[in-house]
DSSP file (Angstrom, degrees, kcal/mol; ACC not computed):
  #  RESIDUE AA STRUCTURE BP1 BP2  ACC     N-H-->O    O-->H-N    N-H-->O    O-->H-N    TCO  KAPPA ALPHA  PHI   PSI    X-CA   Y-CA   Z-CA
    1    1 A X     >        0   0    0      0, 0.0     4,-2.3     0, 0.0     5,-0.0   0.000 360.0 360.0 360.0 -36.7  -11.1    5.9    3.5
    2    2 A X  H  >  +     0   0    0      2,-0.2     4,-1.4     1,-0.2    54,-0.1   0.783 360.0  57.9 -72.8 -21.6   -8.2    3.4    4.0
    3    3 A X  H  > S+     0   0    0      2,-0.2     4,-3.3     3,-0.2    -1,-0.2   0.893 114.8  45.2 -87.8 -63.4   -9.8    0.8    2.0
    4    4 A X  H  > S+     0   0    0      2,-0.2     4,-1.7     1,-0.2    -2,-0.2   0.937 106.9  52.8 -57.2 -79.2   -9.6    3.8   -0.6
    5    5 A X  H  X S+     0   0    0     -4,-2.3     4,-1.5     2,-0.2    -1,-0.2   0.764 108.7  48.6  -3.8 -73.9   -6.3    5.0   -0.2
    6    6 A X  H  X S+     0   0    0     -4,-1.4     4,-1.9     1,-0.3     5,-0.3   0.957 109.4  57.2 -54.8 -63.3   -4.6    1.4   -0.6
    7    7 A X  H  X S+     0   0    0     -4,-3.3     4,-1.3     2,-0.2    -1,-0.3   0.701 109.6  42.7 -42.6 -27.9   -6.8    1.0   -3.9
    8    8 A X  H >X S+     0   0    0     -4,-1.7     3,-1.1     2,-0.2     4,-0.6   0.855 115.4  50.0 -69.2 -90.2   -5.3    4.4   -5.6
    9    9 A X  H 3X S+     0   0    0     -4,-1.5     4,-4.0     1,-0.4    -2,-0.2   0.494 109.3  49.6 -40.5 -61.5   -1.9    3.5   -4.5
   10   10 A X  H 3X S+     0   0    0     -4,-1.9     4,-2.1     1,-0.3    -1,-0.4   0.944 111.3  54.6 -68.6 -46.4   -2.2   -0.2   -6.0
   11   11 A X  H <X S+     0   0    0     -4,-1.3     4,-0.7    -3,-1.1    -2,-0.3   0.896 106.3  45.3 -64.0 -31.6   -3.4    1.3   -9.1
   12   12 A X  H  X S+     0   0    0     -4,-0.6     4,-0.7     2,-0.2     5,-0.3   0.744 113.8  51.6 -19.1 -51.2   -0.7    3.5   -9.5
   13   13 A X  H  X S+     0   0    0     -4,-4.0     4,-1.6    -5,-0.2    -2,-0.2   0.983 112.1  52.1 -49.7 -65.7    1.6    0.4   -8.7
   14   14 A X  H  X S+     0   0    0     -4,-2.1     4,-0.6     2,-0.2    -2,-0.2   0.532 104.3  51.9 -37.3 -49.5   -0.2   -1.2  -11.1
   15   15 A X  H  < S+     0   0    0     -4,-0.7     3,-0.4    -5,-0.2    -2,-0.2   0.904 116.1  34.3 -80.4 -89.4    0.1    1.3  -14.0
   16   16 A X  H  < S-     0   0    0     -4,-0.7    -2,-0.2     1,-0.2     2,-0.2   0.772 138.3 -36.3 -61.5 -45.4    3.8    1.8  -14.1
   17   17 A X  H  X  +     0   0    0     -4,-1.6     4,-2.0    -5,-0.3     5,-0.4  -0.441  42.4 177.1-165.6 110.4    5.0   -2.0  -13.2
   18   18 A X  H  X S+     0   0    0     -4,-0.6     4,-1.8    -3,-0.4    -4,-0.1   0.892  96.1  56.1 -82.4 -26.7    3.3   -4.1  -10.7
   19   19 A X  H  > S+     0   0    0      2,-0.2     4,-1.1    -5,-0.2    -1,-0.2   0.980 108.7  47.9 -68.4 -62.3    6.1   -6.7  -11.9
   20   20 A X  H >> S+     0   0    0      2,-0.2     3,-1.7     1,-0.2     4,-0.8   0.975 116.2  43.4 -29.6 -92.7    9.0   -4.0  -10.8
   21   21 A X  H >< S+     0   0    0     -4,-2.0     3,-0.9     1,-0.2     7,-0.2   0.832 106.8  61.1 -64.9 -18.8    7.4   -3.3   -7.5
   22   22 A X  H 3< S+     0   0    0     -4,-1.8     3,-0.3    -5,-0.4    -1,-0.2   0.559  89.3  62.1 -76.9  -0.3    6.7   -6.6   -6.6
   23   23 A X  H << S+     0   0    0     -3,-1.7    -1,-0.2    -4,-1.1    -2,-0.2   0.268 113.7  42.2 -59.9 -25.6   10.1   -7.9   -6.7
   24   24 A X  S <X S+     0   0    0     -3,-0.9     4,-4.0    -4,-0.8     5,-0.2  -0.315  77.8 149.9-136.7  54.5   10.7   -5.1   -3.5
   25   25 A X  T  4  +     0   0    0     -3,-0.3     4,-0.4     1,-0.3    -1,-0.1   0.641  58.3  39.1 -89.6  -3.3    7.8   -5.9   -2.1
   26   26 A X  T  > S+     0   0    0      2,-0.2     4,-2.7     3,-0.1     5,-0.3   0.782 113.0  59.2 -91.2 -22.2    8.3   -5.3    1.6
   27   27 A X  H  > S+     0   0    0      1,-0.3     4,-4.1     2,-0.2     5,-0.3   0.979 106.3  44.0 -71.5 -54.9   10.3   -2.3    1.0
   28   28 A X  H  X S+     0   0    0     -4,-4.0     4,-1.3     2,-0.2    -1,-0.3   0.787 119.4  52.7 -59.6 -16.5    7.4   -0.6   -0.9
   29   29 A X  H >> S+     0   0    0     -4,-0.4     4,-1.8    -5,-0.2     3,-1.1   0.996 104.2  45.5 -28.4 -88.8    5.5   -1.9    1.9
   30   30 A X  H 3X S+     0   0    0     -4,-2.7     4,-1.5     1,-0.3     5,-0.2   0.788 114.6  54.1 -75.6 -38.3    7.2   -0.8    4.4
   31   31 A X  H 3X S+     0   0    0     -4,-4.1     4,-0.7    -5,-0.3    -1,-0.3   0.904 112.5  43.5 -57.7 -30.8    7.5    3.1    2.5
   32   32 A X  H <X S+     0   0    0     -4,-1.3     4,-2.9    -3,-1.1     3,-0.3   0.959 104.4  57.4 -98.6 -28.2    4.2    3.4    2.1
   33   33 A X  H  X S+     0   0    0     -4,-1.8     4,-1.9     1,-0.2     5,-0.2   0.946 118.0  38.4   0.7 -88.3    3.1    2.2    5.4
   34   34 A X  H  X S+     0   0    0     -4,-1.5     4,-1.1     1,-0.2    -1,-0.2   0.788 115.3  59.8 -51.5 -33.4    5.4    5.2    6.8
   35   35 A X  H  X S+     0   0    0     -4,-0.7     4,-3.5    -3,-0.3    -2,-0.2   0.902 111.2  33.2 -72.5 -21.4    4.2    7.5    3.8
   36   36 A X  H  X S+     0   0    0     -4,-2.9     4,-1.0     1,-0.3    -1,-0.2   0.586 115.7  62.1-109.6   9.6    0.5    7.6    4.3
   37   37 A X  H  X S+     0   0    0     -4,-1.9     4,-0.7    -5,-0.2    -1,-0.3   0.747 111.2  43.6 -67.8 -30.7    1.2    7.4    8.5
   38   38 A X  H  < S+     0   0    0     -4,-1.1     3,-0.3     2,-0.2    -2,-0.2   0.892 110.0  48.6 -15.6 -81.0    2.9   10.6    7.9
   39   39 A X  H  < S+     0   0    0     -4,-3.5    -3,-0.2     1,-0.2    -2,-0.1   0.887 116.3  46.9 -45.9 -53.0    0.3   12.1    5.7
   40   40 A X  H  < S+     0   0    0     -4,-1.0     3,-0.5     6,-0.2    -2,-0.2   0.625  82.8 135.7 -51.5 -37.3   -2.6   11.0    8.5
   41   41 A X     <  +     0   0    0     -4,-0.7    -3,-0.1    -3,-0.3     3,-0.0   0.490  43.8  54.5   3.4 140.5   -0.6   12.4   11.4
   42   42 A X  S    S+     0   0    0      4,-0.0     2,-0.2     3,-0.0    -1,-0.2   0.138  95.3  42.9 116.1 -21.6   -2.6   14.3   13.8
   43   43 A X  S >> S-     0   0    0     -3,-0.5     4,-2.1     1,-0.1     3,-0.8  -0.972  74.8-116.7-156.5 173.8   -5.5   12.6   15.1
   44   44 A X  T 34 S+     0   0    0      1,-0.3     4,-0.4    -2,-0.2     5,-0.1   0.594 120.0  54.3 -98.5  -7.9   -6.3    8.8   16.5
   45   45 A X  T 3> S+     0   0    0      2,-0.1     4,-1.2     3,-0.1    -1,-0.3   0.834 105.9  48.2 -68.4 -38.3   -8.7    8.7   13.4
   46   46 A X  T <4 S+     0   0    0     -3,-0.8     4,-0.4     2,-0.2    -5,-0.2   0.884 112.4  45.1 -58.4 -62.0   -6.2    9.7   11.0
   47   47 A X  T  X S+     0   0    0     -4,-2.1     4,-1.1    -7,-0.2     3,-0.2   0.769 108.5  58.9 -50.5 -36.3   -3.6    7.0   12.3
   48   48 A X  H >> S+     0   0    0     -4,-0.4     3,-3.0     2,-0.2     2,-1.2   0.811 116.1  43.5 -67.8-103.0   -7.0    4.0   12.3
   49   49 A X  H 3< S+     0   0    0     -4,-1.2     4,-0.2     1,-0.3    -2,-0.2   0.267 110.6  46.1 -28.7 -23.2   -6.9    5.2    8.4
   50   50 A X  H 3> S+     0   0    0     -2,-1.2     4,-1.6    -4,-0.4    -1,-0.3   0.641 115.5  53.6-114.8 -22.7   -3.2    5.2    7.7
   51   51 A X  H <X S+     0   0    0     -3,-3.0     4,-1.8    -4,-1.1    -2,-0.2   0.867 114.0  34.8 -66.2 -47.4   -3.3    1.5    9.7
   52   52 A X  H  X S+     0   0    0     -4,-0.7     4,-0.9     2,-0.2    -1,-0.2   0.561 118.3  63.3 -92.7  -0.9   -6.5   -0.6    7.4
   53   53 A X  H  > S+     0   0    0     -5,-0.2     4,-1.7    -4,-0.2    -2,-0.2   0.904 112.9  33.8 -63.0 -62.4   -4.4    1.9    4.3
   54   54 A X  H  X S+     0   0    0     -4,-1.6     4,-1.1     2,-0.2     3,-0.4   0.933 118.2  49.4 -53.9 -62.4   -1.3   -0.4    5.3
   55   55 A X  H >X S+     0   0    0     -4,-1.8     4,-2.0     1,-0.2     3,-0.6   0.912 115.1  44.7 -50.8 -53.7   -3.0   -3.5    6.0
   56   56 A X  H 3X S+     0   0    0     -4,-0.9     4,-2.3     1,-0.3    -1,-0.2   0.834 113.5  46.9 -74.3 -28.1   -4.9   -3.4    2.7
   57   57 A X  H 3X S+     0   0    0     -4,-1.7     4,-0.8    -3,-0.4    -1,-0.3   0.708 110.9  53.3 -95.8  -2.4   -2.1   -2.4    0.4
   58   58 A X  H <X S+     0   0    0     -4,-1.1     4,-1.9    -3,-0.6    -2,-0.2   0.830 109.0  51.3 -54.1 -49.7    0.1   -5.2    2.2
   59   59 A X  H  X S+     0   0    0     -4,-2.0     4,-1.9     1,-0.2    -2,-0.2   0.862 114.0  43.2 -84.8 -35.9   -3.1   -7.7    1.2
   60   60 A X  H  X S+     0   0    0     -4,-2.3     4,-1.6     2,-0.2    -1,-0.2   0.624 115.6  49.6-118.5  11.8   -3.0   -6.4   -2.8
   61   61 A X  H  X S+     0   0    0     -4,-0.8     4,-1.9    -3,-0.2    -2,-0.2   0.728 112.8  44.2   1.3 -70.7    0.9   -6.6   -2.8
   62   62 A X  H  X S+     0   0    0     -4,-1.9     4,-1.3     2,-0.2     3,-0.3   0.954 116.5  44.1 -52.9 -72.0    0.3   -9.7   -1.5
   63   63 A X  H >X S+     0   0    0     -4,-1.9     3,-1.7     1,-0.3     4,-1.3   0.905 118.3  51.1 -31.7 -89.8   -2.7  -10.3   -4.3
   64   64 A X  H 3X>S+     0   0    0     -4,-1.6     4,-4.7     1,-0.3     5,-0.6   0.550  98.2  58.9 -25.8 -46.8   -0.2   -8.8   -6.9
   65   65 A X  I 3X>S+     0   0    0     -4,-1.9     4,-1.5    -3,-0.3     5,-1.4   0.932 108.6  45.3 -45.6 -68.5    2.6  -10.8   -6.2
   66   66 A X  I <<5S+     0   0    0     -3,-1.7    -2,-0.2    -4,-1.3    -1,-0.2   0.758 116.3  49.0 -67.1 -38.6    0.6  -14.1   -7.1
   67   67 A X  I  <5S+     0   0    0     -4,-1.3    -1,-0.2     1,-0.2    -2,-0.2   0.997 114.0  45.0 -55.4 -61.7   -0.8  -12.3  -10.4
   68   68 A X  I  <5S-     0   0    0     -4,-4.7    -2,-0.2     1,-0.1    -3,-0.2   0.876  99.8-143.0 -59.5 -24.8    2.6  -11.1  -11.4
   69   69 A X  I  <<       0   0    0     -4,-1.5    -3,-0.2    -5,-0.6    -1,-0.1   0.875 360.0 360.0  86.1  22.2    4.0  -14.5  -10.7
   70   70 A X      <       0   0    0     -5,-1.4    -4,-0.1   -48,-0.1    -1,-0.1   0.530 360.0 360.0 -98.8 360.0    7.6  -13.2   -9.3
């Protein structure tokens, strides 16, 4: 489900300017990290999910960065 999450999100990054958000890429990090711990809130399953969400959309950030070349 986290796995999942990150993947929407980085396609959506993707579609409107993966060059754009990868220039602020700890910030968007760090937002979405806080958005989708927010959205999960409420049980220690929900929080495990909003944690590998983060981790994974850190790692194709990460990916992205080296694609876009910035």
């Amino acid at each position: 489900m986290g796995f999942l999450s990150a993947l929407g999100a980085f396609i959506l990054v993707w579609k409107i300017n993966l060059e754009l958000f990868c220039k602020y890429h700890w910030q968007i990090d760090l937002l979405f990290t806080v958005a989708v711990s927010w959205l999960f809130f409420g049980t220690f399953s929900g929080m495990a999910t909003a944690a590998v969400a983060a981790v994974c959309f850190s790692g194709f950030m990460f990916i992205g960065k080296l694609i876009a070349d910035v």
